[in-house]
C-alpha positions as CSV (number, residue, x, y, z in Angstrom):
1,X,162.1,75.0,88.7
2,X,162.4,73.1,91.7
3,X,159.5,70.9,93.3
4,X,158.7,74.3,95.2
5,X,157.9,76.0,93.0
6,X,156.3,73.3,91.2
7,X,153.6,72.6,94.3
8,X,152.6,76.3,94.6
9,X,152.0,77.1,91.0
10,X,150.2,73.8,91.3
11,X,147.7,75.3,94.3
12,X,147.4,78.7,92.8
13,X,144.9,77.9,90.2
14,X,142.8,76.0,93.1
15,X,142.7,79.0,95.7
16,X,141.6,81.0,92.5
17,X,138.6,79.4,91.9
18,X,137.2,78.9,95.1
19,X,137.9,82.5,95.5
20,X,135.5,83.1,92.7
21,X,132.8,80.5,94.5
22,X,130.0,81.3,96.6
23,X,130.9,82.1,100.0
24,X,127.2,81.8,101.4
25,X,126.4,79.7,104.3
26,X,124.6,77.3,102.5
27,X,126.9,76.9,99.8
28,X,124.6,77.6,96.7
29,X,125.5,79.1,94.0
30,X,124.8,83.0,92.9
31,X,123.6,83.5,96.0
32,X,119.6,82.1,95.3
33,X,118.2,84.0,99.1
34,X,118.9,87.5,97.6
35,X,117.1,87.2,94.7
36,X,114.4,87.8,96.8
37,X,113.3,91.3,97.0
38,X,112.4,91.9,101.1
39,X,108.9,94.1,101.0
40,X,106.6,95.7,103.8
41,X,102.9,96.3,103.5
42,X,102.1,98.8,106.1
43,X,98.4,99.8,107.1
44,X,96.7,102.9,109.0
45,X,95.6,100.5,112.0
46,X,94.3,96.9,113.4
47,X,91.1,96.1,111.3
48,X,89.3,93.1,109.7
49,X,90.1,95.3,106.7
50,X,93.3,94.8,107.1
51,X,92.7,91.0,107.5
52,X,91.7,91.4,103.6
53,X,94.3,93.1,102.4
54,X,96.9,90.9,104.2
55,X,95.4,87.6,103.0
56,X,96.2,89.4,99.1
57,X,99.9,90.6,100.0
58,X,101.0,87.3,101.2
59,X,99.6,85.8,97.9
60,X,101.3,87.7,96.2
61,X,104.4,86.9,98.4
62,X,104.1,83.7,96.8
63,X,103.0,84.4,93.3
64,X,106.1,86.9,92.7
65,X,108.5,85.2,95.3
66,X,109.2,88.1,97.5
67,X,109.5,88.1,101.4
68,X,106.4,89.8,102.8
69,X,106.1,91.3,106.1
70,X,102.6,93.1,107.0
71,X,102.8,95.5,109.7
72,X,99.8,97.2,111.6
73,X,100.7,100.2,113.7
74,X,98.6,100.4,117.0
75,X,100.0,103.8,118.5
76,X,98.5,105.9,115.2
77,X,101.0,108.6,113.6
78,X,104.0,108.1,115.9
79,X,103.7,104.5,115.4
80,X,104.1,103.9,112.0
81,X,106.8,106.6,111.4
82,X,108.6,104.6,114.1
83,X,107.9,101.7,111.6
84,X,108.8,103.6,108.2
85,X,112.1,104.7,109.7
86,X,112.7,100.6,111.4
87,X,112.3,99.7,107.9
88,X,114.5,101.8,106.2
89,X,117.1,100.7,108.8
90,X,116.5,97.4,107.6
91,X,116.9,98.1,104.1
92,X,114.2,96.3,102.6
93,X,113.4,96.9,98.9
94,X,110.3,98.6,99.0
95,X,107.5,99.7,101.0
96,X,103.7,100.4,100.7
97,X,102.3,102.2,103.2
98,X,98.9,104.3,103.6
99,X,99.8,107.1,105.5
100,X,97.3,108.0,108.6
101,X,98.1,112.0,108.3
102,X,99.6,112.3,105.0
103,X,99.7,115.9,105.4
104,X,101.9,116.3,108.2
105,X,103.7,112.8,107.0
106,X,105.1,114.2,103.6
107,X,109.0,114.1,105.9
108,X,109.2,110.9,106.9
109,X,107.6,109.3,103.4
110,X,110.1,111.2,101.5
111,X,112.9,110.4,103.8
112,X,111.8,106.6,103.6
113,X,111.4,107.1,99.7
114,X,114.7,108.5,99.2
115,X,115.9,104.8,100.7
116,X,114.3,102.8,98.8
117,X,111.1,102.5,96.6
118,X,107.7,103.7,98.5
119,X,104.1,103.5,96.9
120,X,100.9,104.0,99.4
121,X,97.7,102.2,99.1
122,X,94.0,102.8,100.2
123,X,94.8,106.6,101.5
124,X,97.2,108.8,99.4
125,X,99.9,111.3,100.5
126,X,99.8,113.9,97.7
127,X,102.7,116.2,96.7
128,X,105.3,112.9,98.1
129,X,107.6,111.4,96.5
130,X,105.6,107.9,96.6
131,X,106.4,106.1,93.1
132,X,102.3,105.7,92.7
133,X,99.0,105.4,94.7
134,X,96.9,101.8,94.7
135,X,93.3,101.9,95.2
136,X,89.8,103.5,94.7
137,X,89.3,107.6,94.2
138,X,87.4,108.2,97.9
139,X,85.6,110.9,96.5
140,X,84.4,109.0,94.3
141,X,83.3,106.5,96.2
142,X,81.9,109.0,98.8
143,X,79.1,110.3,96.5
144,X,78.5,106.7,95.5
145,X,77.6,106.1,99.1
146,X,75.8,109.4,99.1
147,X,73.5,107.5,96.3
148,X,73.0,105.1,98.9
149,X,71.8,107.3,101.2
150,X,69.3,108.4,98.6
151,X,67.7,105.2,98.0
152,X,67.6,104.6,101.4
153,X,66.1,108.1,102.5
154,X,64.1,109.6,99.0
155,X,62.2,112.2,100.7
156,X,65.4,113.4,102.6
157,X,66.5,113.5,106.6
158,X,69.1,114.2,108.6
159,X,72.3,112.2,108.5
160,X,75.0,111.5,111.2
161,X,78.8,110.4,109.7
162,X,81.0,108.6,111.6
163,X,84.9,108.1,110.5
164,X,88.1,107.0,112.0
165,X,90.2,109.9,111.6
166,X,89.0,113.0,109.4
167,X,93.3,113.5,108.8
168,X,93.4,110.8,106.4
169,X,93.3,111.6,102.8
170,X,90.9,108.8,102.1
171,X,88.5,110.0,104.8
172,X,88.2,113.6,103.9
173,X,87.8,112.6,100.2
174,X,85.0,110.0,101.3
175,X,83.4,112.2,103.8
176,X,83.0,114.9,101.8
177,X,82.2,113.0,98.4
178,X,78.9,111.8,100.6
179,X,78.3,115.7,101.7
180,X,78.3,116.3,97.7
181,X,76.1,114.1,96.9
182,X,73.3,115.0,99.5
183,X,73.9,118.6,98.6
184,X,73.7,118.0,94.9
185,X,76.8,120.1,94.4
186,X,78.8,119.6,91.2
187,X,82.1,117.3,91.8
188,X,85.2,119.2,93.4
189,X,87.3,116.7,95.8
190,X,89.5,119.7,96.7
191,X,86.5,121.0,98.4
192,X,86.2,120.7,102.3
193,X,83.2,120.9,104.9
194,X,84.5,121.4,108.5
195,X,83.3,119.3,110.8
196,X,81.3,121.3,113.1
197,X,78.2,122.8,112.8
198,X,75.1,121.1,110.6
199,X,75.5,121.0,106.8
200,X,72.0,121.8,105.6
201,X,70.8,121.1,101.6
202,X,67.2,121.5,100.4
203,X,66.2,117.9,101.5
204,X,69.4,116.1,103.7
205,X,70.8,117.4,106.7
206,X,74.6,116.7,108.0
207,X,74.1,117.3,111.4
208,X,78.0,116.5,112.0
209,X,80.6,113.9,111.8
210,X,82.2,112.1,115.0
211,X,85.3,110.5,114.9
212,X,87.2,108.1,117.2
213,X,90.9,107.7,116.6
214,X,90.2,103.8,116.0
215,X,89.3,103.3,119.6
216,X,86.6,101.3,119.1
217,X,84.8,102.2,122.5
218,X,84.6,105.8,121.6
219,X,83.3,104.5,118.3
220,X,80.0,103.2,119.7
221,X,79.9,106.4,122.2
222,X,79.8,108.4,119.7
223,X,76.7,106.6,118.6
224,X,75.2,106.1,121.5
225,X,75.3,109.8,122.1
226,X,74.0,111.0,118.8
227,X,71.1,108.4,119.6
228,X,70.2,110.2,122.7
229,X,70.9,113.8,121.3
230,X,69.3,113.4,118.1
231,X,66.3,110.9,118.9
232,X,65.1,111.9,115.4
233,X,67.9,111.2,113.2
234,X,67.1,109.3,110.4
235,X,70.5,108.0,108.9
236,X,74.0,107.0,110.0
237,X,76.9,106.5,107.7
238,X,80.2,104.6,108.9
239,X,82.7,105.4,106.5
240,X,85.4,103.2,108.1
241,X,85.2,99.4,108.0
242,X,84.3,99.0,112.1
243,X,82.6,101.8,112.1
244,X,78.8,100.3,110.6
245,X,79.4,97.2,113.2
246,X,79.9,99.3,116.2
247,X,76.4,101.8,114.6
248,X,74.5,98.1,114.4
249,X,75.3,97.2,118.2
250,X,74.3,100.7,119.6
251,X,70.9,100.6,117.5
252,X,70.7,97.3,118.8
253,X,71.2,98.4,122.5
254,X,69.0,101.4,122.1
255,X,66.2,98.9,120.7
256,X,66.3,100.7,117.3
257,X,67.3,98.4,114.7
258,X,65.5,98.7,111.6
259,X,63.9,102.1,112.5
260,X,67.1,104.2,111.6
261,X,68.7,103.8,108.0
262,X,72.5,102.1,108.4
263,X,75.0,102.8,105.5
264,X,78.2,101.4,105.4
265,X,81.1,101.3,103.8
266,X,84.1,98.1,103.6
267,X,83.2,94.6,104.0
268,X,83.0,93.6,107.7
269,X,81.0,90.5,108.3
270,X,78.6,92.7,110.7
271,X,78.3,95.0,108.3
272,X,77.2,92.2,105.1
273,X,75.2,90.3,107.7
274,X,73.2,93.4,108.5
275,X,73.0,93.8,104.6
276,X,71.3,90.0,104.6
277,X,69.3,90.8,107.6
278,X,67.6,94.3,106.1
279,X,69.2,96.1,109.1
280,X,72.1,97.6,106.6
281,X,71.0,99.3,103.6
282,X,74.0,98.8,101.5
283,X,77.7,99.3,101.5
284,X,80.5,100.7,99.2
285,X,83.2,98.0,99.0
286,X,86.8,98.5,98.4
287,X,88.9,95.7,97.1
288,X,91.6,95.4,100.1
289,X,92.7,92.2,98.7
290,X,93.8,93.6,95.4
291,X,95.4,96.3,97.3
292,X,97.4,93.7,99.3
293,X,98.0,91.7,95.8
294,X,98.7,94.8,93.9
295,X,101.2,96.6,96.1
296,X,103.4,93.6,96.1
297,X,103.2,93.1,92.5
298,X,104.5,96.5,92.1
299,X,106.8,96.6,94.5
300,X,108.7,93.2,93.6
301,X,109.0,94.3,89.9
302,X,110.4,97.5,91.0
303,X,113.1,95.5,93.1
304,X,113.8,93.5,90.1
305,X,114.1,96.4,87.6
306,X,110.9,94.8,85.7
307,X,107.9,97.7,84.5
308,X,105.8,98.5,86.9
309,X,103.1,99.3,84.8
310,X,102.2,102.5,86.4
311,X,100.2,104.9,84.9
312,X,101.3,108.7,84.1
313,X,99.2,110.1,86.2
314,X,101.0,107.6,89.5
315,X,97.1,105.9,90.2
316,X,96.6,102.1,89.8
317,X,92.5,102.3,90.2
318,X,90.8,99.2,91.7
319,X,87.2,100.7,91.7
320,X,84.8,100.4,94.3
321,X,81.7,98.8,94.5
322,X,78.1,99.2,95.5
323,X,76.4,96.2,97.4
324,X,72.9,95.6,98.2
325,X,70.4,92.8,99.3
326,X,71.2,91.4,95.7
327,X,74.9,91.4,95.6
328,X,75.8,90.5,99.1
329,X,75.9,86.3,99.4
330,X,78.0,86.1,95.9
331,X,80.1,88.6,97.2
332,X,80.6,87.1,100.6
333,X,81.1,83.9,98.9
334,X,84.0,85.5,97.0
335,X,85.4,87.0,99.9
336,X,85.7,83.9,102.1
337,X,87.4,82.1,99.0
338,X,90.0,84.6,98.6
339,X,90.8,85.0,102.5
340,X,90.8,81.1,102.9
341,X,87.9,81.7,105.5
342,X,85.6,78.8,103.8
């Protein structure tokens, strides 16, 4: 063998090895960056709601060291399919998403879900191929804010409900869990009102439901015009977070706070000052920072192949709650902790 050969059997074990190396950028080993799964948390629109649930997915960013991103759509339905399909483009390693019209939305989340892992949270899309649902049954909580009404009203009245979007699951479940209630029916959430003409029972009266598409302008219009319509009506029930503080600041413009019964739903600071204040009666709370926490839980031990933990029947239940005049400062408290707002 000459000293040819020698030198390049010499340099072939070399080239070998860093061959098998890591051929990152940074030069770490196993490539550490891709360990981390890359998640989206998408919501049904701009709210202090929202605000909640964000504050609990980027937590949870940290506590299960995934990349987080929160997106809010702003142009309804078109927007966030524009924002399902960006993201499977992207190939991130999961998604949670509450659909605004999961009936007409069952495409695109399947599509996405075929991609990569999809679970929705705070409104469901039944009959898709999400992995599972996170979040409170709105019927449920519907009749529980029906209850409200009751305490508020015992002798009975006539009731205005006000809603984002009657599309989304969560808000036909809620809307018509509160109809229920005031009806005394027995419990079917398949069941549906039309909006339209008054709902009468032997002591409430639904005299319709308004909704507003999240514009929030149209939102207190609609208020302002049942207040002018209906000089006589004795409750209103927002069912989406806004909805209570834009009923308080057209009472309040109308000169009519305190003689009309408010209940809410969702934990808006107008809405749990009103509570302090006796202008709100109560409101049913969800938990949108659990839903935030929870989602990415699930979602990063998906991406790393760890259980889930999800149930058979595909619904992780955080339970809502009721709050009144008793409950409200110790949850406020609570709330500001968690968001980082104290």
């Amino acid at each position: 063998m000459n000293i040819s050969q020698r030198i390049l059997l010499s340099i072939i074990p070399a080239l070998l090895l860093c061959g098998c190396g890591d051929t990152s950028p940074s030069g770490d080993t196993a490539g550490a960056a891709d360990d981390r799964p890359r998640l989206a948390y998408v919501t049904n629109g701009v709210a202090d709601f929202w605000t909640i649930a964000k504050a609990g997915a980027d937590t949870a960013g940290v506590d299960f060291d995934a990349e987080v991103d929160v997106l809010m759509p702003t142009g309804g339905v078109t927007d966030q399919k524009r924002m399902l399909e960006d993201l499977v483009t992207r190939q991130v390693d999961g998604i949670a998403v509450s659909p605004i019209d999961p009936g007409n939305q069952i495409d695109v989340i399947d599509a996405a879900a075929a991609r990569t892992p999809v679970i929705t949270h705070d409104s469901d899309a039944p009959g898709s191929a999400r992995r599972c649902y996170i979040g409170m049954d709105n019927y449920d909580a519907g009749r529980m804010c029906g209850k409200l009404v009751k305490e508020a009203l015992p002798d009975g009245g006539e009731i205005y409900i006000f809603v984002g979007r009657i599309e989304q699951d969560n808000a036909r479940r809620r809307r018509q869990g509160v109809i229920d209630e005031l009806l005394d029916r027995s419990e079917d959430p398949e069941r549906f009102d039309e909006p339209g003409a008054p709902i009468e029972g032997e002591r409430y009266t639904i005299l319709g439901t308004l909704t507003d598409q999240f514009d929030r302008a149209k939102g207190k219009a609609n208020v302002e015009d049942v207040l002018s319509r209906h000089p006589g009506v004795d409750g209103l029930v927002g069912l989406f977070a806004y909805n209570p503080p834009l009923i308080l600041e057209a009472l309040e413009g109308a000169g009519k706070i305190g003689e009309i019964s408010v209940i809410a739903f969702d934990e808006d600071d107008e809405t749990l000052q009103g509570i302090i204040d006796g202008s709100v009666v109560g409101t049913i709370v969800q938990n949108p920072y659990m839903y935030g926490y929870k989602s990415i839980e699930v979602l990063s031990k998906i991406a790393r192949g760890e259980d889930p933990g999800i149930p058979a029947d595909g619904m992780i239940a955080i339970p809502a709650r009721t709050i009144r005049a008793a409950d409200v400062e110790a949850f406020w408290a609570d709330l500001k902790t968690k968001t980082g707002k104290q």
